[in-house]
C-alpha positions in Angstrom: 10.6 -32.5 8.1 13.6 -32.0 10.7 14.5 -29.0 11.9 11.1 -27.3 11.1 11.5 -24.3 13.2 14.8 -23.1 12.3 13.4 -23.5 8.2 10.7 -21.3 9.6 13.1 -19.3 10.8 15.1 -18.9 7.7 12.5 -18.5 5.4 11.2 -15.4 7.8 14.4 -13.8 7.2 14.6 -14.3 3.9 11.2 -12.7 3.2 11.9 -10.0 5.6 14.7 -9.3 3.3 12.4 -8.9 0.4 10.0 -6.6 3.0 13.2 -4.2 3.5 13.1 -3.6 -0.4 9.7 -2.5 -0.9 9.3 -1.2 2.9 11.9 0.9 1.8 10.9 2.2 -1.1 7.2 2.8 0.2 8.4 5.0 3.3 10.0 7.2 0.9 6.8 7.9 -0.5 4.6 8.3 2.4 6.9 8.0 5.3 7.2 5.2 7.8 4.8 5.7 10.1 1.9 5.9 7.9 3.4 3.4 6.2 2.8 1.2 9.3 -0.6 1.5 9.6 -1.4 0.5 6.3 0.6 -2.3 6.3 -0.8 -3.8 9.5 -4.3 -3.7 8.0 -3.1 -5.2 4.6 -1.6 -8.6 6.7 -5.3 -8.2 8.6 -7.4 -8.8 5.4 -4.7 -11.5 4.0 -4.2 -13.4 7.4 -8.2 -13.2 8.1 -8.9 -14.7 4.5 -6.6 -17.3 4.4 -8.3 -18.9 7.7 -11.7 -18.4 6.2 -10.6 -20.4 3.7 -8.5 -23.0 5.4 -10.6 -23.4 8.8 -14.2 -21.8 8.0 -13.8 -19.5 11.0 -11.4 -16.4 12.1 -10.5 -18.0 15.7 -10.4 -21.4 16.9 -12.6 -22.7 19.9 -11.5 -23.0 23.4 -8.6 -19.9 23.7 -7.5 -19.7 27.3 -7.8 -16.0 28.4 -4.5 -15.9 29.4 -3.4 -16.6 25.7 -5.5 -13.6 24.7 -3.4 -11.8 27.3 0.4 -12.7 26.1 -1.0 -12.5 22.1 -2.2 -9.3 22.5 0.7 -7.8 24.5 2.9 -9.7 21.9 1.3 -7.6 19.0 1.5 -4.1 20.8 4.7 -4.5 22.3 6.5 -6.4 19.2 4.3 -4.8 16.2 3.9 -1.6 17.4 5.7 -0.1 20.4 9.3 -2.7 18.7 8.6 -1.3 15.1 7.6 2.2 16.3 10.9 2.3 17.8 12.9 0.8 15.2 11.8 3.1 12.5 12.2 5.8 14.4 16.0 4.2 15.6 16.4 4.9 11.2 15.7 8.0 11.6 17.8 9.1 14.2 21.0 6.7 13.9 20.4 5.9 10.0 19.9 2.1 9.0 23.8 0.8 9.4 24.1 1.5 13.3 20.4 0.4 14.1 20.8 -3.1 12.1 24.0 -3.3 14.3 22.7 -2.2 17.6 19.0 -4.1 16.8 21.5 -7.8 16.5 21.3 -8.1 20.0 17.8 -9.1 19.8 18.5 -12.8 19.7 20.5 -12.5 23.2 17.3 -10.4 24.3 14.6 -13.7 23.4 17.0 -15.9 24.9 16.8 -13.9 28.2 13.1 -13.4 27.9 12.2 -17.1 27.0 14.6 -18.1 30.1 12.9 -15.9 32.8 9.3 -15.8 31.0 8.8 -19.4 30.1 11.8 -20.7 31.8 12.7 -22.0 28.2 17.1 -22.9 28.5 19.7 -23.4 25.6 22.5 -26.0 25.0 25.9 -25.0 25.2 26.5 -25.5 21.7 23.1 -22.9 20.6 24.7 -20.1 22.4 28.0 -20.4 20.9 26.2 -20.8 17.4 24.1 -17.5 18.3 27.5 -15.2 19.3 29.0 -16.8 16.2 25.7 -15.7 14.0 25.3 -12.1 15.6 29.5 -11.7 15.5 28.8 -12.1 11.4 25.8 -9.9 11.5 27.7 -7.1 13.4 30.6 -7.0 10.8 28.5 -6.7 7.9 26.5 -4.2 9.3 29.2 -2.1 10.5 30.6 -1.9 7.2 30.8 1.4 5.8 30.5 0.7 2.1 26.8 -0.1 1.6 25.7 3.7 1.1 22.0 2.4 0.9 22.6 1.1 4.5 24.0 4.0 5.9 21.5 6.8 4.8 20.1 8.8 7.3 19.2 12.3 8.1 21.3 12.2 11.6 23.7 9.9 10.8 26.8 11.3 12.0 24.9 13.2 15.2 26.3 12.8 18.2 25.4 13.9 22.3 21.8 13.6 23.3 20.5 12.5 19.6 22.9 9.8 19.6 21.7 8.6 23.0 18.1 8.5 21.8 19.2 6.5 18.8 20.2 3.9 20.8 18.1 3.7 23.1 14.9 3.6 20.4 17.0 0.6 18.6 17.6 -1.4 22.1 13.7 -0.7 22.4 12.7 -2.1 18.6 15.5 -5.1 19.6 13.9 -5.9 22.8 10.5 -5.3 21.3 10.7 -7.5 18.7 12.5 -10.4 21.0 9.7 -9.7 23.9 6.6 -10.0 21.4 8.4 -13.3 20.7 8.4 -15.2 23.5 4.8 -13.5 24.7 3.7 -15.0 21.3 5.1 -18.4 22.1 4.2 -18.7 25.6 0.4 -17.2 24.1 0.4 -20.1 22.1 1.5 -23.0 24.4 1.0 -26.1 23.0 -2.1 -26.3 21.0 -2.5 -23.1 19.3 -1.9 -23.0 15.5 0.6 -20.0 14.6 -2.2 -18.9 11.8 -4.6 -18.1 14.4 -2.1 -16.7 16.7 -0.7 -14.2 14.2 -4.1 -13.0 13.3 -4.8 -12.1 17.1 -1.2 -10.5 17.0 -1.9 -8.5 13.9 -5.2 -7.4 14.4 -4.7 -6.3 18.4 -1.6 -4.5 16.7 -3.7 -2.9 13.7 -6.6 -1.5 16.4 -3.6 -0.2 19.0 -1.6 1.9 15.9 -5.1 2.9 14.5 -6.4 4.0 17.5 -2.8 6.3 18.7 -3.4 7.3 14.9 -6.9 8.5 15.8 -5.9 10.3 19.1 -2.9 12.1 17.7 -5.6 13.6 15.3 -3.5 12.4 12.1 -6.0 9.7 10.4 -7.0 11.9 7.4 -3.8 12.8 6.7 -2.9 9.3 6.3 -6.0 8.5 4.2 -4.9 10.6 2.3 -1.7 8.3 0.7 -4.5 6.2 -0.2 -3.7 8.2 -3.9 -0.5 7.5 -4.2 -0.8 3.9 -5.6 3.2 3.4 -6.1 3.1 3.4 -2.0 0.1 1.4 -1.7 1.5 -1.5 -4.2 5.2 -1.5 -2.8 3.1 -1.4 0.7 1.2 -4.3 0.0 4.2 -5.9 -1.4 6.3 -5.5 1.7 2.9 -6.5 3.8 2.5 -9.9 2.2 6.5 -11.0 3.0 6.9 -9.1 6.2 3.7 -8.8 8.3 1.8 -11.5 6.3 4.0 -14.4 5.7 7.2 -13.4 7.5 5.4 -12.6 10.8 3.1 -16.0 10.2 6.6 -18.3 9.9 8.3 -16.0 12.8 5.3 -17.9 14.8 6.1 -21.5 13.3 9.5 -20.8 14.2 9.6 -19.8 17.8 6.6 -22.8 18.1 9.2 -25.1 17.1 12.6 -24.1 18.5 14.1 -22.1 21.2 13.0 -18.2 21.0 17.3 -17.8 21.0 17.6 -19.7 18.2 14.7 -18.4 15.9 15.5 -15.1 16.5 19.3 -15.0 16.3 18.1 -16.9 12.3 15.6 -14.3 11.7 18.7 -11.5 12.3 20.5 -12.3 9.0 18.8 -9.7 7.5 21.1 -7.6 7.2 23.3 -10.6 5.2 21.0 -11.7 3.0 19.8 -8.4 2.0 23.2 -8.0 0.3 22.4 -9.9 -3.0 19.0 -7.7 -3.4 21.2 -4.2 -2.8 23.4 -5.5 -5.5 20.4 -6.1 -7.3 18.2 -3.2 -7.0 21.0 -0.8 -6.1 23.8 -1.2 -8.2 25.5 -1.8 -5.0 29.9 -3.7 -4.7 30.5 -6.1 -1.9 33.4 -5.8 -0.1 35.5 -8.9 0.9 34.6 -7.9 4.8 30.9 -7.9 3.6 31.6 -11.7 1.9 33.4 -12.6 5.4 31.0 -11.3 7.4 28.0 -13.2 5.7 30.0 -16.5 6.1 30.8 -16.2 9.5 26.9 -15.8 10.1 26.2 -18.8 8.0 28.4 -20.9 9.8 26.8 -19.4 12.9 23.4 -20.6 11.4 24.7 -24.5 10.5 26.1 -24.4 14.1 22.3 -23.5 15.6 20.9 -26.2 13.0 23.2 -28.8 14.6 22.3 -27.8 18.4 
């Protein structure tokens, strides 16, 4: 099939799109943090039986060191220390200035993949990545979406605001760094399956373990009860840290990190038809601009 990274890539943001729905709803319930250390688990169990089944075995033979090295810095720094962030970015700054601050992750991989894997991009893939985040920016800075503007501090301003941005610079570098770690982890012959496992389960034992330290782990057992969370958890697990996180792999495998992660940041546009959906939400016409600008900034990376 041509172009099989930036499909990966695609499909990644679409299910992420789907995650955002029930991720949503779930945090509600229990709060995004302990949230985050069920879903981590969840993709564990799913990602672990799915190579049981397909391979007979958790890990392949003959893993360099050195990809246990970038695969395991790739889950702590882009599952937990990126997401960590990020949530706490929704906190601080609400969900519509976040999603517009976090679009600058693609420029971040791009930088990364250049200076960590010396990994370069044609002329015509960085004009198609500006073009892509420029329509990702003017959705999310649209004002309409009340769903994607709710937050507790979203109109502070001095010091809070500073922090905001600064934890949604960290989820977007975060998530771009644990990128291109994950690529260059997986060189040439690792499968992405295997790959995302060691991501995901270094991840799980690094959030558990802070969990265990901070003294908090009963308290989170305890959401264990409330079995709305725990389905709409597992819901958002299988799209997002299951599936999504699997294809993110495929993707960056198969293109340029730049490319598959300025793909992977039309979230925030392709969310639009489930907040219509789910929450009775209008679009405006900028919203309707803004989402075909990106697209044509996607067709313009599938052509470079």
């Amino acid at each position: 099939m041509p172009y099989p990274g930036e499909f990966a890539a695609l499909a990644t943001a679409f299910l992420w799109s789907f995650t955002s729905i029930f991720f949503t709803s779930a945090s509600r319930r229990i709060g995004a943090y302990h949230l985050n250390k069920f879903r981590i688990p969840m993709a564990v169990v799913f990602l672990g039986a799915l190579l049981l089944i397909t391979t007979g075995r958790l890990l392949p033979s003959g893993i360099s060191a050195s990809s246990y090295y970038y695969l395991i810095g790739s889950g702590i720094i882009g599952l937990v220390l990126g997401d960590l962030c990020l949530f706490s970015a929704f906190v601080v700054l609400g969900t519509r200035l976040t999603l517009l601050i976090f679009a600058v992750s693609p420029i971040i991989a791009a930088l990364g993949a250049w200076i960590i894997i010396g990994e370069s991009l044609a002329f015509q893939a960085i004009v198609g990545i500006i073009i892509t985040i420029s329509g990702i920016a003017w959705v999310t800075s649209e004002r309409r979406f009340k769903n994607a503007t709710s937050g507790p501090n979203n109109s502070s301003s001095g010091r809070s605001l500073g922090i905001g941005i600064l934890l949604a610079l960290g989820g977007a570098a975060g998530q771009a760094i644990g990128l291109v770690l994950a690529k260059a982890g997986m060189g040439q012959s690792l499968d992405p399956l295997p790959a995302t496992f060691i991501r995901m389960i270094s991840a799980a034992a690094a959030v558990w373990l802070f969990g265990f330290m901070k003294g908090d782990t009963l308290k989170t057992l305890s959401y264990i009860k409330n079995h709305r969370a725990m389905l709409l958890s597992l819901g958002g697990s299988i799209c997002g840290p299951f599936l999504g996180v699997w294809l993110s792999l495929v993707a960056v495998k198969n293109t340029e990190a730049g490319i598959a992660a300025a793909i992977m940041a039309t979230v925030p546009v392709l969310v639009i038809p489930l907040v219509i959906i789910f929450y009775k939400e209008k679009v405006s016409p900028r919203a309707i601009l803004g989402a075909v600008i990106t697209v044509g900034g996607v067709v313009l990376l599938f052509l470079s």
